[in-house]
N, C-alpha and C positions, 0 to 999 in steps of 0.2 A: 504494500500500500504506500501511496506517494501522495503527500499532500502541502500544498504551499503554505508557508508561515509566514511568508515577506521578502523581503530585499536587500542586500546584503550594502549595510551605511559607506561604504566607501565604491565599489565597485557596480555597483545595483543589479546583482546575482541574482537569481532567485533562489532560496532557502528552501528547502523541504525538510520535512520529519518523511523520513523511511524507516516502514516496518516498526515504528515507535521510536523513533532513537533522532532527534535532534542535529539534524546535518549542516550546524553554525555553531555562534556563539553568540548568547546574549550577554550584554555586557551591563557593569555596575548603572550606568545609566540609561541601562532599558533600551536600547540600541543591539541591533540583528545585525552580525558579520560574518561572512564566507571564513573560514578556515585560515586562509591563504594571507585576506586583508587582516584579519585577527593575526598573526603572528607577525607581520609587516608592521603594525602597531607598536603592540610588542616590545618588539625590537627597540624600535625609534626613542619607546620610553624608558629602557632601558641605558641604550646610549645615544644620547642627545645629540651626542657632539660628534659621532662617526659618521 
């Protein structure tokens, strides 16, 4: 089963729950991201300056 939950805040992906299982990330501020933009994030906040 395949069902959309939204849109991915940096890249505008569409999101699905497969088979029950959440195939993003919602973040502290309620905000839906692709896997991919969620680690690119991440990153950044991580290190600011690289």
């Amino acid at each position: 089963m395949k069902e959309l939950l939204g849109i991915c805040k940096c890249c505008n992906k569409e999101v699905y729950c497969l088979d029950g299982f959440f195939n993003g990330v919602h973040s502290e501020e309620k905000e839906i991201y692709c896997f991919e933009c969620y680690e690119s994030l991440k990153v950044e906040k991580e290190n600011p300056q690289s």
